[in-house]
C-alpha positions as CSV (number, residue, x, y, z in Angstrom):
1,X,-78.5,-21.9,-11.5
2,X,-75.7,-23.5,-9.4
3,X,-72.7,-25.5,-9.6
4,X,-73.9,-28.2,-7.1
5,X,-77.1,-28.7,-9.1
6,X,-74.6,-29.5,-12.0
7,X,-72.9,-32.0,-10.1
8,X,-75.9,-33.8,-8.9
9,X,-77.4,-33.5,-12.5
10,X,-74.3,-35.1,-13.7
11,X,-74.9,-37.5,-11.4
12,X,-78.5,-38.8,-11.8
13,X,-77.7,-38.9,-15.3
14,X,-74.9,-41.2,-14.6
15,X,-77.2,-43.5,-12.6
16,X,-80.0,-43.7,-15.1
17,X,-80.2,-46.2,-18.2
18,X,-78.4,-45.2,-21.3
19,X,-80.5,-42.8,-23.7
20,X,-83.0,-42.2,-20.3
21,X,-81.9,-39.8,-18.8
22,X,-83.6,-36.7,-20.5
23,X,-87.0,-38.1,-20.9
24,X,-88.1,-41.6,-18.4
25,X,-85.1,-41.4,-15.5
26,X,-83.8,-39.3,-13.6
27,X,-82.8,-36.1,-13.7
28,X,-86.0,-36.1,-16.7
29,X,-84.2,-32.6,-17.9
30,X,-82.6,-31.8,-21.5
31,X,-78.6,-32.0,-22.0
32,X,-79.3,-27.9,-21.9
33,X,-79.7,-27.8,-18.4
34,X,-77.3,-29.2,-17.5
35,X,-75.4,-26.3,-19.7
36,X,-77.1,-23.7,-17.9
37,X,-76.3,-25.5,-14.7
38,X,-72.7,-25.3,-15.4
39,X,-72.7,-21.6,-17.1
40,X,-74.4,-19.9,-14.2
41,X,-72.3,-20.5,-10.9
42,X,-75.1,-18.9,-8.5
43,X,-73.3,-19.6,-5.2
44,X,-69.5,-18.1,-6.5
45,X,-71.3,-14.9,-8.0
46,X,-73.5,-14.1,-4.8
47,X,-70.0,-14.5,-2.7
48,X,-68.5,-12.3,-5.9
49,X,-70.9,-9.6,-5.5
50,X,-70.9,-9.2,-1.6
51,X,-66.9,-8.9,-1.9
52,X,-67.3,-6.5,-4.7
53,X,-70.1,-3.6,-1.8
54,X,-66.6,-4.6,0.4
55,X,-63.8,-3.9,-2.2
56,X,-65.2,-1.1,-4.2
57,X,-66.8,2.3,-3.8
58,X,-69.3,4.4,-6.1
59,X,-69.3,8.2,-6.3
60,X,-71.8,9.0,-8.6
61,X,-71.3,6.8,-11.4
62,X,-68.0,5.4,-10.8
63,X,-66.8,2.4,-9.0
64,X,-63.1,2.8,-7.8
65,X,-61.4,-0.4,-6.1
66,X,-60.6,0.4,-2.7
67,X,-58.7,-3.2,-2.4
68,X,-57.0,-4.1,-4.8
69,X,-55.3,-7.2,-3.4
70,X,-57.9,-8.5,-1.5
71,X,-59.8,-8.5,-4.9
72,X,-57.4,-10.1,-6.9
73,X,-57.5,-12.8,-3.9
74,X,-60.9,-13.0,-4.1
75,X,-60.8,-13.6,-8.2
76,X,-59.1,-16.9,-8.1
77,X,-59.9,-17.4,-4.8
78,X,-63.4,-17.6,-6.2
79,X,-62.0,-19.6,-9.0
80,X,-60.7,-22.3,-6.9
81,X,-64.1,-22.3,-4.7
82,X,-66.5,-22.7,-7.9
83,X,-64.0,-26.3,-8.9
84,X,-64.8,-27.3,-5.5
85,X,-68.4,-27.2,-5.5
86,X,-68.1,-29.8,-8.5
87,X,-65.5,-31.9,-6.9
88,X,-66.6,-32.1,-3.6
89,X,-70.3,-34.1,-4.1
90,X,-69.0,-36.0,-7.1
91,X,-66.3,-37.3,-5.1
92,X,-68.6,-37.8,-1.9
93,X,-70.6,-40.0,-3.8
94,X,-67.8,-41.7,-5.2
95,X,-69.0,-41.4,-8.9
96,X,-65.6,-39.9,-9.9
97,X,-65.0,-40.4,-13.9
98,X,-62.3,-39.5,-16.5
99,X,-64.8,-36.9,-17.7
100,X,-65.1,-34.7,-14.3
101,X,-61.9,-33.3,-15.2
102,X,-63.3,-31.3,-18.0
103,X,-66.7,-30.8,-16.2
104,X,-64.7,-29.3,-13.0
105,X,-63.0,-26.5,-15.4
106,X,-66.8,-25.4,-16.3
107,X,-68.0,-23.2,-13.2
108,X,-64.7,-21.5,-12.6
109,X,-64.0,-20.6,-16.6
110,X,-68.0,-19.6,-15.9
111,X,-67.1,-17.5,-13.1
112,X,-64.4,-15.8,-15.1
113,X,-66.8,-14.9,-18.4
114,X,-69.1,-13.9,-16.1
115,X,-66.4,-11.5,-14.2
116,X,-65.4,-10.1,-18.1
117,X,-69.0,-9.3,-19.4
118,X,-69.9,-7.1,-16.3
119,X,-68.2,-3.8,-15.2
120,X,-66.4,-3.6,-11.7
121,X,-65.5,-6.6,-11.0
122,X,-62.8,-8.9,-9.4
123,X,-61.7,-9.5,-13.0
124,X,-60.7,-5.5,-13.2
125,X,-58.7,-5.8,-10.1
126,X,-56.6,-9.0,-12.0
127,X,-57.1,-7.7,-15.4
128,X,-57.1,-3.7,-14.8
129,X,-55.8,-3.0,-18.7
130,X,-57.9,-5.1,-21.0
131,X,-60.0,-3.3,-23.1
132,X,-63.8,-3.7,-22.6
133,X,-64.3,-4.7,-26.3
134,X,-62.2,-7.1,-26.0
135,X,-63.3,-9.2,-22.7
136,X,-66.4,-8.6,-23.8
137,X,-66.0,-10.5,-27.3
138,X,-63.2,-13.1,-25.3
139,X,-66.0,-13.9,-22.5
140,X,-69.0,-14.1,-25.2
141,X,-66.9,-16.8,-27.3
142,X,-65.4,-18.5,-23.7
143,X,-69.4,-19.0,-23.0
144,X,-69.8,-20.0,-26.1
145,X,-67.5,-22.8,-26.0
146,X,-67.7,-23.6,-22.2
147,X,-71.8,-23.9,-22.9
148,X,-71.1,-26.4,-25.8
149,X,-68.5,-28.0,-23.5
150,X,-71.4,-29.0,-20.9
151,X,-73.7,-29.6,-23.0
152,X,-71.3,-32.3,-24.9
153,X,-70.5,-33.9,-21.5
154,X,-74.3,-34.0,-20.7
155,X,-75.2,-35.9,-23.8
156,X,-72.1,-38.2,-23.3
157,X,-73.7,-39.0,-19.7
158,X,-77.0,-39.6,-21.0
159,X,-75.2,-42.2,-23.5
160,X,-73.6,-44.0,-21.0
161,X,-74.9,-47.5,-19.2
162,X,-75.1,-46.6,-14.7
């Protein structure tokens, strides 16, 4: 979905009625979208795969890095840019709360599951050694807890008075 629909989801909810927000006001949506708003950083992993056709090569089946470094600065790089799309509108429309700070590590720990479950990624360049089994199983349980995360935050914006 995208990071700055989460952060403007976040935000109608804040500005509806307590208890409103997922059925009369504004946004109108279930507490799960706003998960899948949070777990699927669209903008990050379109920039993430263009970087990947410039830092990789495929002969035959294979992808080989080809830049290492610039990968690895892509990674957090990416990281750092998937924060900012949360921060940047909340704090533009001055609605700002204790809770952002858990809602702004969301899209980047996103980014990074996302980076585990799929081969040839920026996460290879950071993490060249880790076994696939195991980023697979430490990405599925990240999401896992990073989707009940959002979803928690959602409900505890739908419970709160504008």
């Amino acid at each position: 979905m995208s990071t700055l629909a989460y952060a403007a989801i976040t935000t109608r909810r804040e500005q509806s009625p307590a208890n409103k927000s997922t059925s009369s006001a504004a946004p109108g949506l279930n507490t799960y979208v706003d998960a899948f708003a949070a777990l699927v950083p669209a903008e990050v992993l379109a920039l993430h795969a263009m970087i990947i056709t410039a830092t990789t090569e495929t002969i035959g089946d294979a992808t080989r890095i080809t830049s290492r470094g610039t990968l690895e600065w892509a990674f957090f790089g990416l990281a750092i840019l998937a924060t900012a799309l949360y921060v940047v509108p909340r704090l533009l429309d001055k609605k700002w709360g204790r809770l952002d700070y858990l809602r702004m590590i969301i899209p980047p720990l996103a980014f990074v599951g996302w980076t585990m479950l799929q081969r040839s990624t920026a996460f290879d360049a950071v993490f060249p050694t880790m076994p696939q089994a195991a980023r697979t199983v430490a990405a599925l349980f990240l999401g896992a807890v990073v989707g009940g995360l959002a979803a928690a935050l959602a409900y505890q914006a739908d419970q709160q008075d504008p």
